[in-house]
Each structure stands twice: as C-alpha cells, then as structure tokens.
C-alpha positions in Angstrom: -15.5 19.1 71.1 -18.6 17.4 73.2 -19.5 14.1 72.4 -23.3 16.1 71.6 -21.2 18.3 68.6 -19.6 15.4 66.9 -23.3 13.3 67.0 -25.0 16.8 65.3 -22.0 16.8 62.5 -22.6 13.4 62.0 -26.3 13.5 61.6 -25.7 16.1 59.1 -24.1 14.7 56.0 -22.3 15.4 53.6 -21.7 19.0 53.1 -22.3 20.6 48.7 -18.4 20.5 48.5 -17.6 17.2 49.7 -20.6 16.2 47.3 -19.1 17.8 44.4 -15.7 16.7 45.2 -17.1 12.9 44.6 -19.0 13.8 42.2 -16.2 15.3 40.0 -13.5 11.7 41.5 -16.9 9.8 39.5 -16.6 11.5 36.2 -12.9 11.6 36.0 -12.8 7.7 37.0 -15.7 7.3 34.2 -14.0 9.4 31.6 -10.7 6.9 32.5 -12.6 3.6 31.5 -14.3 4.7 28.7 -10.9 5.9 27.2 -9.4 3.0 28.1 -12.4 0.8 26.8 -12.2 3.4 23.6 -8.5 2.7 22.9 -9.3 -1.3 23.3 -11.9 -1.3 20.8 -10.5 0.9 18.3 -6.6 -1.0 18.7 -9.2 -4.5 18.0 -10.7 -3.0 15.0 -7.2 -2.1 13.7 -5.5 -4.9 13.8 -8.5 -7.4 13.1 -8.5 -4.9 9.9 -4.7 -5.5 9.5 -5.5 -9.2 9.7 -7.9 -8.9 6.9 -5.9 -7.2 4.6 -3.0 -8.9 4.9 -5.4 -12.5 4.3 -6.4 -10.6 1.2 -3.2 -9.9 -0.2 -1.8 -13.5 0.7 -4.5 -14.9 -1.2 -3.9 -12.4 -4.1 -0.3 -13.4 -4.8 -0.8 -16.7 -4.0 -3.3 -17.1 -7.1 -1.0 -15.3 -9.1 1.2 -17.5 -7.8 -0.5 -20.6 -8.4 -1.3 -19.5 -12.0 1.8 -19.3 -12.8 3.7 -22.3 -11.7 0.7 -24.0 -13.3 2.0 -21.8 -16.7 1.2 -23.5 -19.8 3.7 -24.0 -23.2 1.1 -22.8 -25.7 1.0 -19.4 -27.6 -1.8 -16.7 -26.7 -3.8 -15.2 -29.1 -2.9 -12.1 -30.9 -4.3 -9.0 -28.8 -3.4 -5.2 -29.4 -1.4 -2.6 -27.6 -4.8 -1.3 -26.2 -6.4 -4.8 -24.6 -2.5 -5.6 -23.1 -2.5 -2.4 -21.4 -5.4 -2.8 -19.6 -7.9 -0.5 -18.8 -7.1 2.6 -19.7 -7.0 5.6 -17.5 -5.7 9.5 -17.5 -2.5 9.8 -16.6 -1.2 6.4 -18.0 2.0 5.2 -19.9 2.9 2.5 -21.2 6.3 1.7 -22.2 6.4 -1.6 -23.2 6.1 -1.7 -27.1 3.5 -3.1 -29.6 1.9 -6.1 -30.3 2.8 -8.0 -33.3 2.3 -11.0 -35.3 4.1 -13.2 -32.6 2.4 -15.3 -30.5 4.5 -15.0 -27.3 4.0 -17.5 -24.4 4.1 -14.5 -21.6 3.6 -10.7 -21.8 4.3 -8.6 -19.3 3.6 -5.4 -19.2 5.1 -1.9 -17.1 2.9 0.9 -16.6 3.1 4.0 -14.5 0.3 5.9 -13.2 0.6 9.0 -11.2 3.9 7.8 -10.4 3.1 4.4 -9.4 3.6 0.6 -10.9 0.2 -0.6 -12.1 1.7 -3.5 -14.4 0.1 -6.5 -16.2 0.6 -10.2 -16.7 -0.9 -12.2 -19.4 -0.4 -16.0 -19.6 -2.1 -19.5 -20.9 -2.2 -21.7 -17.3 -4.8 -24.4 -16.2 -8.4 -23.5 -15.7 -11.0 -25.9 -13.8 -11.2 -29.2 -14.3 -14.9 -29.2 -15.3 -16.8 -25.8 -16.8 -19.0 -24.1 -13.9 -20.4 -20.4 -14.1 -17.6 -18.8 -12.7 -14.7 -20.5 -15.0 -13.5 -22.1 -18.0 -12.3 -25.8 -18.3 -8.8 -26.7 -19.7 -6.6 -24.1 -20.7 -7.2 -21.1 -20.2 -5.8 -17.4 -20.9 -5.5 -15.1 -17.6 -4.6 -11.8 -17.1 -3.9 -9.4 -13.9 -4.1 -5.7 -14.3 -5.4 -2.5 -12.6 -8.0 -0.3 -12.9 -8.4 3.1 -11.3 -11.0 3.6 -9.3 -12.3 7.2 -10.1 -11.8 10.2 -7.5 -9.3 9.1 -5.8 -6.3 10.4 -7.2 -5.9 12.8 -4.5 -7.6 11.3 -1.4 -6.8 7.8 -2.1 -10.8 6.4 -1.1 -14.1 7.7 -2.4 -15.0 8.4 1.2 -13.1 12.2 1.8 -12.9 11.7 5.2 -10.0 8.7 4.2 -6.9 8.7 6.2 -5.7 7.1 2.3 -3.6 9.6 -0.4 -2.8 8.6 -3.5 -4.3 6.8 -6.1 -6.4 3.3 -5.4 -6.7 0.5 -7.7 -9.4 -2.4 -7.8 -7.2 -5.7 -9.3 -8.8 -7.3 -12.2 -8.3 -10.6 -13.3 -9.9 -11.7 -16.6 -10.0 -15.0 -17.9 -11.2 -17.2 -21.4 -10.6 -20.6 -22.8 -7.1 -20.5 -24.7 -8.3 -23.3 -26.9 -11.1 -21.7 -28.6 -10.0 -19.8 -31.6 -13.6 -18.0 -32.8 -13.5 -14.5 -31.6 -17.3 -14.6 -30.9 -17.1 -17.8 -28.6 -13.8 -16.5 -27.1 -15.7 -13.1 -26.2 -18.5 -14.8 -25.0 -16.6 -17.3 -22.3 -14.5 -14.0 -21.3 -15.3 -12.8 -17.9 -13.7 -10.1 -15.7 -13.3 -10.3 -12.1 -12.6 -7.5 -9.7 -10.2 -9.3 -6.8 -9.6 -6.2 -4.6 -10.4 -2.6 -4.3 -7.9 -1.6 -2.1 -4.6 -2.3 -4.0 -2.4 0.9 -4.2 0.4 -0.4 -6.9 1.2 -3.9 -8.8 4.6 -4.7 -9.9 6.2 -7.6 -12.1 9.9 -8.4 -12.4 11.0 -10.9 -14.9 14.2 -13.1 -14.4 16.3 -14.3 -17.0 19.7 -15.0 -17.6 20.8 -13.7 -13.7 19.2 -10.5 -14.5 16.0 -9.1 -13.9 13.9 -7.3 -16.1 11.1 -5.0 -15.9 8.9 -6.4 -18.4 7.8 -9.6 -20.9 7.9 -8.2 -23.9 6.5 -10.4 -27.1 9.3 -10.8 -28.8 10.7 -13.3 -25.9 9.5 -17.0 -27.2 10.5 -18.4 -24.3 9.3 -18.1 -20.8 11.6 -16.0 -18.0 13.4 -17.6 -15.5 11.2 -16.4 -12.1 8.6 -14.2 -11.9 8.7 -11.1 -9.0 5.3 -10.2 -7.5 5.2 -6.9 -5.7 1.7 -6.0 -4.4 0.6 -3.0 -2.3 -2.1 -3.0 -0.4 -4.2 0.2 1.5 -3.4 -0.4 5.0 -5.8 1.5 8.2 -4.4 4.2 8.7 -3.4 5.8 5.1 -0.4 4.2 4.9 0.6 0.9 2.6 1.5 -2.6 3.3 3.6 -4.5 0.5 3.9 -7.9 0.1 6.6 -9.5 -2.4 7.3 -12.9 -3.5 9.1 -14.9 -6.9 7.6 -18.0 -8.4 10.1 -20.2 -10.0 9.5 -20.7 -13.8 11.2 -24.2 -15.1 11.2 -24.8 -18.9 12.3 -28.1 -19.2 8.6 -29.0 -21.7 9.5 -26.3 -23.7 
C-alpha cells in the first residue's frame, strides 16, 4: 500500500462500526460502575440499618435490664387478668392464671400470638430521682408488653411491598408511682410509652430453684432467681435478629 493510501485512510476516521463498537465498550464500562456503585450504596444502607437495629435492641434490654436489677421489695397494686395481659389483640392467649387478692412482688406473664411469645413483665423498681414530664420520682410500677400493630399479620410491615412476614409488634412500657394508692392520682401519673415498632416476639424466663420457668405467676411472694430476656427484632431483609440476656435477681432485703 502507497504511502498516498495509508495518509487518505488516515484522514478519514473512524469508520460507523468502529464508532459503535466504542460506543457500545462505553455503556457496558458505564453499566459496570454504576452496579458496582449500586451494590456499594445499597450493602451501606444495610448494614448502617443493621447497626441501627441492633443499637435499638441493646438499649431495649438493657432498660429492662436496668429496671430490674434496680427491682424493688414492695408489693404492686391489685390489677386484673385484663390490665396484666396487656393490650389485647385477636388471636391472643393467655395462659397464665388470674389475679387475686395477693399482692405479688413480680408477675410475669406468657402469651402467644399467631404462634409467637409476646410476654409481659410487671415490677416496682426506681423511677427518677426528681419528677420531670416524662417520669415519676421514687418508686415506681413498670411494665413491658406488646401491642400489635394492625395489618400486619400477614406481611409483617404496613408497607406491602415489606420483605417482613409475620406479625410486628411496637413494645410498650408503661409506668406510675407505686407509692400513690388513690386510683385517680395513680391514673393520672400513668403514662404509656411506645419503645419500638419493629419488635417481632418478647420472651421472659424466670429462674428459681435451678429451674427455669415460663412465667411469674402471683402466687410467688418472692422474687425468682434470674430473669431471661429474649427479644426479636425485624431485621432488613425480612428476616429476625434475636438478642438474649439474664439479669441476676439477689434477695438478700427480702
């Protein structure tokens, strides 16, 4: 080939295919980064998420925890069968049995919904030293339970597009003075608390004599020997994350 042929190739360009042919190298390079960049973003998201919930749960159990180990040696006040269960909701059973005339110091309560633990603690523990608008000072009566959070029996989320099956609970705490005995004052310093809205299943286990037990019933005057918290948390995904621990209970003021 002349040296004149190779300078009129030259001055030519590119020909349509070699121009489509970079063209199409560009978009599949693009399409690589931005998946890659994709992945990165959404793999952040999950486990800063991961991070969040599992913050929230730590700090769940370690109020519970807290509350506990801070129990108090005084007798609640009389409730019914109905107030220690909870709120109620369809599908619910409780099998612990009926209040009675006994003041117990702890009552724990097993409850199954949908096939799940959604159990309840009620105990007299410290409150804030001084009264504010978000507590009670002195002793004070506490309780944990759950509520169900409505349609979401089946997808697990009031959003349908949830990755989430099941049921979902938001954990309540609720909390008066222990030393006020007029109903109307008592009502009136009550407060409920919603803690979480993602909690899939609460569980107490109740250790005395080298055994455990599944509930506190009232007829115990006596406080158990460690209490087992189980907590379930939604995790991303749809799946569940569960987070245990047992708070030693020593009854030496008793």
């Amino acid at each position: 080939m002349s040296a004149r042929s190779l300078r009129e190739k030259s001055e030519a360009g590119f020909t349509l295919i070699e121009l489509s042919f970079v063209a199409l190298l560009l978009a599949l390079l693009g399409s690589i980064v931005y998946g890659s960049i994709t992945t990165l973003v959404r793999t952040k998201s999950v486990i800063e998420s991961g991070r969040v919930g599992q913050r929230t749960a730590e700090a769940l159990i370690t109020r519970i925890s807290r509350e506990l180990e801070n129990r108090y040696a005084e007798p609640l006040r009389s409730k019914n069968a109905a107030s220690q269960a909870g709120a109620s909701s369809a599908g619910a059973t409780t099998t612990a049995p009926p209040d009675d005339d006994a003041a117990p110091l702890l009552v724990g309560r097993t409850r199954r919904v949908q096939g799940v633990s959604a159990d309840s603690i009620r105990l007299v523990t410290l409150g804030n030293p001084a009264s504010t608008e978000m507590g009670n000072p002195g002793l004070i009566e506490v309780q944990y339970s759950l509520q169900s959070i409505p349609n979401t029996a089946d997808t697990g989320s009031l959003n349908p597009g949830s990755l989430y099956t099941g049921p979902m609970f938001s954990l309540v705490r609720e909390e008066g003075p222990a030393n006020v005995e007029d109903q109307k004052t008592f009502d009136a310093r009550t407060f409920r608390q919603v803690l979480s809205d993602k909690v899939r299943s609460l569980q107490f286990r109740y250790r005395f004599n080298r055994r455990w037990v599944n509930q506190w019933s009232t007829k115990r005057e006596t406080f158990p020997d460690a209490v087992e918290i189980t907590l379930s948390m939604a995790s991303e995904g749809g799946g569940s994350q569960i987070y245990r621990t047992a708070v030693s209970i020593y009854r030496a003021d008793e």
